[in-house]
N, C-alpha and C positions, 0 to 999 in steps of 0.2 A: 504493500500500500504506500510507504514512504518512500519508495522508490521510484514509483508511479508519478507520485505527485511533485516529486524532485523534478523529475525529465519533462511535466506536463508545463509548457510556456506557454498558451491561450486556448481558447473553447475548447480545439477541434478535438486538443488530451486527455480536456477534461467527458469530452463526451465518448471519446473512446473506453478511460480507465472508466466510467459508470455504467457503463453499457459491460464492461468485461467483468466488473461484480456483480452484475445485476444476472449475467450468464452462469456464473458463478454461484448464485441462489443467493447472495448475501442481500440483506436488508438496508435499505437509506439510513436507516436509524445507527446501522452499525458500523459504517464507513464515514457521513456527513461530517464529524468533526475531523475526522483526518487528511479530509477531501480541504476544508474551508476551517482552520483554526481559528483564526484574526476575525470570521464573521461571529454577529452575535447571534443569527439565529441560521447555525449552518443546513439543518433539516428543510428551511423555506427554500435557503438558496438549490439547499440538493432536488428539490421538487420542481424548480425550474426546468433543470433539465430535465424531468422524468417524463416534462408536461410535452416536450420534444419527440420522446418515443414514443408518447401514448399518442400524439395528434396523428404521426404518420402508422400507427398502425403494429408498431414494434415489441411492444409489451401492453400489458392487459394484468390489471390488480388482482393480484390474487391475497389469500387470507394473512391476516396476523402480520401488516404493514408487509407482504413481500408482492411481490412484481414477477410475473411468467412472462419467458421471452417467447413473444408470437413467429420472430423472424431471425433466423441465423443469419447475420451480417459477416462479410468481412471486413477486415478496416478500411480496404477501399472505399467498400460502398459506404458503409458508412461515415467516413467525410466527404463522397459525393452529397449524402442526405446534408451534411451539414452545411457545405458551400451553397447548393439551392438554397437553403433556410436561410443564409448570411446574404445573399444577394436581394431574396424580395426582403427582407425585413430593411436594408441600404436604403430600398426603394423609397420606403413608406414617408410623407411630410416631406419629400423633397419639391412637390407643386405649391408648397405651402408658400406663401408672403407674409413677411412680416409685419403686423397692421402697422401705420404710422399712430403717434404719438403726437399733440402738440400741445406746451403748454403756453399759457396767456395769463391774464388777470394777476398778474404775480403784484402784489402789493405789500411795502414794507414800508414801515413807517420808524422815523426817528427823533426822540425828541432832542430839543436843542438845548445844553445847556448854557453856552455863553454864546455873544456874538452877534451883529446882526447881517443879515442876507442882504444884498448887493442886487435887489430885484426888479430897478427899476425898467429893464427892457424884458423882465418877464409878460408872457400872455394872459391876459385877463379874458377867462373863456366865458363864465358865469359868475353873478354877483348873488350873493347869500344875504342874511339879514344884517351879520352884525362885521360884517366882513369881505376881504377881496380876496377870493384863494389867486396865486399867478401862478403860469407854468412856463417849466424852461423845458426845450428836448436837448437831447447829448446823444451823440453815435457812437458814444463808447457800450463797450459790454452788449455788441450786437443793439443797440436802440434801448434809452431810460429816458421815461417824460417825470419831471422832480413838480411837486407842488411845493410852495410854502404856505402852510397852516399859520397864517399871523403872527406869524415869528415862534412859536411854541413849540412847532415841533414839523417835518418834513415829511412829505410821501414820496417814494420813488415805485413806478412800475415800468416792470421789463418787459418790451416789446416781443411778441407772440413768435412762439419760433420751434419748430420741430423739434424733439429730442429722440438719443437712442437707448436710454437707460434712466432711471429714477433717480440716478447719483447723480446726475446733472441738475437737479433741480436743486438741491441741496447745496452744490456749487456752484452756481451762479447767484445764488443769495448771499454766498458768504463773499463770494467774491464782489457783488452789491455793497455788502458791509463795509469791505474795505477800503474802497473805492471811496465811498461818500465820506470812511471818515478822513482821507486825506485832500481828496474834490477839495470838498468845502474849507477845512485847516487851510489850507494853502491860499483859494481864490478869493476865497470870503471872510476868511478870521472865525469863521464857525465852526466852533465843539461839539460837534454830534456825541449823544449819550449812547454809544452803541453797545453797549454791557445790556442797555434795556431795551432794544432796537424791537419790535415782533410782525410776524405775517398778520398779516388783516386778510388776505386772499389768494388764494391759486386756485387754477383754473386747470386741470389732468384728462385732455381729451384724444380717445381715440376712435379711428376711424374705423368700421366695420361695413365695408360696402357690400356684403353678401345681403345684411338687414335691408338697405337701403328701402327696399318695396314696404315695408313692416312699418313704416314711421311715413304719416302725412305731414304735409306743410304745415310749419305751426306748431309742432303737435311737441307736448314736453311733458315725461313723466321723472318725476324726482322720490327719491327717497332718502329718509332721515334715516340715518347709521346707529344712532340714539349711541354716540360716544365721540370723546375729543378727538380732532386731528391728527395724524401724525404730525411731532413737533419738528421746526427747522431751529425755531432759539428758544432756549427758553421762559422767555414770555409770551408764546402763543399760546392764543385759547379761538379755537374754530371748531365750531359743530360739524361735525361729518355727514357728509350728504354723498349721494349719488345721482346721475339725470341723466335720461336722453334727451337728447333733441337733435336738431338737424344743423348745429352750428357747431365749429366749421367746418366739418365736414357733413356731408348730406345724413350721415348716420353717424353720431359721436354720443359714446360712451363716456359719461366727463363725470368729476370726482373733485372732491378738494383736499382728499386724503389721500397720503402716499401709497400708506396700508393697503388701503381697498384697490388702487390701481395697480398696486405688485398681486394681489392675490388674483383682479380680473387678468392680466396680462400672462400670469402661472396657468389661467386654467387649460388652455390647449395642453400642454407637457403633460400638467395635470391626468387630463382624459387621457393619453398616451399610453402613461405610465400605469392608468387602473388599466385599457388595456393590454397592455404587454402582460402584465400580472394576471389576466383571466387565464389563463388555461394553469399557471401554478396554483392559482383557487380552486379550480374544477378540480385538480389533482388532490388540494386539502378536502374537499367536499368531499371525494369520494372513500379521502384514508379516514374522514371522520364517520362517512355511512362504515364502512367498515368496523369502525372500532365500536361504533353503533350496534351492527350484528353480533361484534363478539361480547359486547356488556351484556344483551339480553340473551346469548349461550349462554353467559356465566351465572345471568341471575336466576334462569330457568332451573341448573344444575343447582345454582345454591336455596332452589325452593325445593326442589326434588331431597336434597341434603334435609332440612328445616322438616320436610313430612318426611322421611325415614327416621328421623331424627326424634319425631314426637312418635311415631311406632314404637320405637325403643323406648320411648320415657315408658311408655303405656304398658308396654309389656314387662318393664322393671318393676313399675307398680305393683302390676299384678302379681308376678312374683313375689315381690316382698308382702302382699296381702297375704300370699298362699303361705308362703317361712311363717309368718305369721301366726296362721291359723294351726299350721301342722307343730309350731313352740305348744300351744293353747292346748292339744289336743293330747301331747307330749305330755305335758305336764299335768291335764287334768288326767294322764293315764296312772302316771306316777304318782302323783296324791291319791287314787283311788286302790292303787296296788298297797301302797304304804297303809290305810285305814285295813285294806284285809288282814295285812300280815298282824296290823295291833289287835285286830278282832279273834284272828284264829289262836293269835300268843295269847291271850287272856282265854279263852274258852280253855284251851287245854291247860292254861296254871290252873283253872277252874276242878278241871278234871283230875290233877294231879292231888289238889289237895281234898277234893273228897275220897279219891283211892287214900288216901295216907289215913284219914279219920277213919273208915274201913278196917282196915288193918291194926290200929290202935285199939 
């Protein structure tokens, strides 16, 4: 066996040395840890491949965890079988695309502690009640439009822009961070508090063009996550949602939580992965019908045991009633022996001492 697994470098060894115990009569149970030491659950991974034999036909479950080999292979054929099975499985998700991603709405806000902003050719886009928000744009960091909040404190949002991973969103905020706190230091004389800096919003949309027909014009369904956002600084606080709707792309999938858009973006793999694991399931399914049949041999036998078992009380019983009666019967023989013998010893001292007066 450790010699097997010494010389076996990838599958094709390892499906040769299982298929050669399994020829062998030996059981998965009693080779898997030798086969896979380093795994935690070495009998899962050995049922992987068992799930290999049984699909083409090769072995067929037989009782008490062992496997009957339906087909004599040689090692040729059998890593012809294995190369077939390594070529379509190659195949599988290679038509696949990878949906696009894009994020927007990214808003982070900063409050200012010293200094005043420099804003007089800022844009005055809208007037509020008690105040004049202005905005600057800048083409640094792919596109940022800045607001000043009346001197108190700054908004910057980052220009909407395709990503390829979720670790981008995380850095380009911080690299926002850093940016603004030296921007403003420098051009302005302003001290951004960036220790307490926090997201107000992101915006995690992906596009799913197969849906497309599924969603009308207009049309937007949202759901509450009923839990906080993934954090980027520490003082964010954002309710976690999810929505479709039809922007920007005609079908987007959009989130304001990191969380939820790694677990949407995992689930293709996801699905893959339960099914790659179907036919190792079908194989525990069926070693568990099995071990199924033999609990209920074992409890029939141990009921069959249970009623032999109370025959014998019953018969013991009996017996010890019967010792019983035949002590009882014993001893009432002997107590009635013993009264004759006293009766017949007294009649004849009887008889002796009237012969004596006789003769006197």
């Amino acid at each position: 066996m450790k010699e097997l697994q010494k010389r076996s470098t990838n599958k094709s060894d390892l499906y040769l040395i299982i298929y050669r115990l399994l020829r062998e009569g030996k059981r998965p149970s009693q080779f898997a840890k030798d086969l896979f030491p380093n795994v935690k659950n070495p009998l899962t991974r050995t049922n992987y491949y068992l799930s290999f034999f049984k699909q083409r036909g090769i072995i067929e479950k037989g009782g008490y965890g062992a496997w009957n080999i339906l087909k004599d292979l040689s090692e040729l054929e059998l890593e012809k079988e294995v190369k077939e099975r390594s070529i379509k499985k190659s195949s599988i998700g290679k038509r696949i695309t990878k949906p696009s991603t894009n994020l927007h709405a990214l808003e982070i806000n900063f409050p200012i502690l010293s200094g005043t902003l420099k804003d007089a050719d800022w844009e005055i886009k809208n007037k509020l009640r008690n105040w004049l928000p202005k905005y600057k744009g800048l083409k640094d960091l792919g596109g940022l439009t800045i607001r000043n909040n009346n001197g108190k404190s700054l908004t910057i949002w980052a220009k909407s822009r395709n990503i390829e991973s979720l670790e981008e969103v995380d850095n380009l905020a911080f690299k926002i961070k850093a940016f603004a706190n030296e921007y403003f230091k420098s051009k302005h004389g302003v001290v951004l508090d960036v220790f307490n800096c926090e997201t107000k919003n992101l915006n995690l949309a992906t596009e799913d063009s197969e849906s497309e027909s599924m969603l009308r014009k207009g049309e937007r369904f949202e759901l509450d996550l009923k839990k906080p956002a993934e954090r980027i600084f520490p003082k964010d606080s954002i309710n976690a949602k999810a929505w479709i709707d039809g922007s920007p792309f005609a079908f987007s999938a959009e989130t304001n939580d990191k969380e939820w858009k790694r677990a949407y973006l995992g689930m293709p793999f996801m699905v893959q992965g339960m099914a790659q694991s179907l036919p190792a399931i079908g194989v525990y399914n069926e070693q568990l019908a099995g071990y199924a049949r033999e609990i209920k041999v074992h409890r029939e036998v141990q009921k069959k045991q249970v009623e032999n078992q109370d025959i014998m009380n019953d018969l013991l019983k009996k017996e010890a009633e019967t010792r019983e009666q035949t002590n009882f019967l014993l001893t009432e023989n002997l107590r009635s022996t013993a009264e004759m013998k006293k009766m017949m010893y007294q009649r004849n001292n009887k008889s002796e001492q009237s012969n004596l007066r006789r003769w006197m």
